[in-house]
C-alpha angles and dihedrals in degrees: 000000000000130000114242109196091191088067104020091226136105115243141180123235140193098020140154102216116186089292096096085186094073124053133186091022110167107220105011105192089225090050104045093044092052103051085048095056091044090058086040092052097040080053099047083047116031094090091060100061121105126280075254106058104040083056086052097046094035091193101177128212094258090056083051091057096039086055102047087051093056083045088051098045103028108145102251100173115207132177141178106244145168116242117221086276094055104256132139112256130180103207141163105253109247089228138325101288096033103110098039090066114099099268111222109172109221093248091064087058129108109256088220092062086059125140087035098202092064097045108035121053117245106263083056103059081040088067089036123093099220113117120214096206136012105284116164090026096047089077083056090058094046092045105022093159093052093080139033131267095251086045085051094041100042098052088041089058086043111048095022086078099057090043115115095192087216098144123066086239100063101063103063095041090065097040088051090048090048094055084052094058098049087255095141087171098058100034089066101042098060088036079071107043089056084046092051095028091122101012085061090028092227088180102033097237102097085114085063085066140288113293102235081190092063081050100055086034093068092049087054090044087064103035098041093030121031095027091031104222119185131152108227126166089008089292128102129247144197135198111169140184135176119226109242102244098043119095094211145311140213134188125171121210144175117243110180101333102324130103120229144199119199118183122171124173137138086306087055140240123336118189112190126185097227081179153351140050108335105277132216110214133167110237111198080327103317127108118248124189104206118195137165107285 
């Protein structure tokens, strides 16, 4: 980081955030919230390490103090927007220049440009909006439970328009965002497109190998985002949901040392310890105890 006494803030330039699609960004949102919630963690934690490795580390208090301020001040831009339907959005600004690109949404594109990265030349797709990957919203995956459900909904309608989809690891992220949104639709459409990346050839580079990540991708798209799954608390919880036109689905799994079942169709959701030490888990807000039938 570097301070920056104009805006009496610390900020992170020349950076590549998720977005492979722009390069040498100066305060990427991702970045910078990450790097703040990496200080902020060590902090929370850092008493609790062994006599042995606070010796090893040796992080003194100063370093402590220094820390917490660029947590404190850390440069999080945010701006009231429209989406590409015209309504108002409060989102957290991709990077500083983001907004004053020419925002096309994808839809408006020529299907024949399509994938951009093999028909337009690379300061073009610089200059360009379109985002390869999920990139604000990917701190939103990793940390789902560190910001609201407007705040959620409102930067998903606003950068999922401009998203290309044009890596393996997009797909299932938003599949996986939109679940969490109660956006069944698209939850399942994109569901699809990580499951057929390579059989339907969406990018045109399934001759260049199979993508193991759109593959592991489609499993994630069922487990954290049809069935829900998040660890919170320390507890594991479910909130599941069953696509309308599918008639059911089931994935086993291992969680600290149980195995575990979990079915859902029209019926609703079974969760069964194949497994391991009896379980307490939190199904769509109820308790469930879970022991070895």
């Amino acid at each position: 980081v570097h301070y920056s006494a104009r805006n009496d803030a610390y900020m992170i330039h020349g950076v590549t955030g998720p977005n492979e699609y722009e390069n040498n960004i100066n305060n990427n949102y991702y970045t910078n919230w990450m790097a703040k919630w990496v200080l902020q963690y060590t902090l929370d934690n850092a008493d609790t390490f062994t006599s042995t490795y606070q010796e090893k580390l040796a992080i003194s208090a100063e370093e402590k103090v220094q820390w917490q301020l660029i947590v404190d001040k850390m440069y999080l831009p945010e701006a009231d927007v429209k989406d590409v339907n015209d309504v108002d959005r409060h989102i957290f600004v991709a990077h500083d220049t983001f907004l004053d690109k020419e925002l096309i949404p994808v839809r408006d594109l020529d299907a024949s440009q399509l994938p951009i990265n093999q028909h337009w030349s690379w300061d073009r797709i610089l200059r360009s909006p379109y985002i390869k990957q999920s990139d604000t919203l990917h701190a939103m995956y990793y940390f789902p439970d560190a910001f609201t459900e407007q705040q959620k909904r409102d930067n998903y309608e606003f950068y999922e328009p401009f998203t290309v989809h044009e890596s393996s690891l997009s797909p299932s992220v938003h599949a996986i965002l939109a679940a969490d949104l109660k956006m069944p639709e698209k939850s399942v459409a994109f569901y699809q497109r990580t499951a057929r990346l390579d059989l339907d050839n969406y990018n045109n580079d399934t001759s260049d190998g199979l993508h193991i990540t759109s593959m592991t991708g489609a499993w994630l798209s069922i487990v954290q985002g049809f069935a829900g799954m998040r660890v919170r608390d320390e507890q594991l919880h479910f909130d599941p949901f069953l696509p309308a036109e599918w008639d059911g689905y089931k994935f086993r799994f291992m969680f600290r040392e149980r195995l575990l079942e979990v079915a859902v169709d029209h019926d609703g959701a079974q969760v069964t310890l194949i497994s391991g030490d009896p379980l307490t888990i939190d199904v769509s807000g109820e308790t469930v105890a879970l022991e070895v039938q």
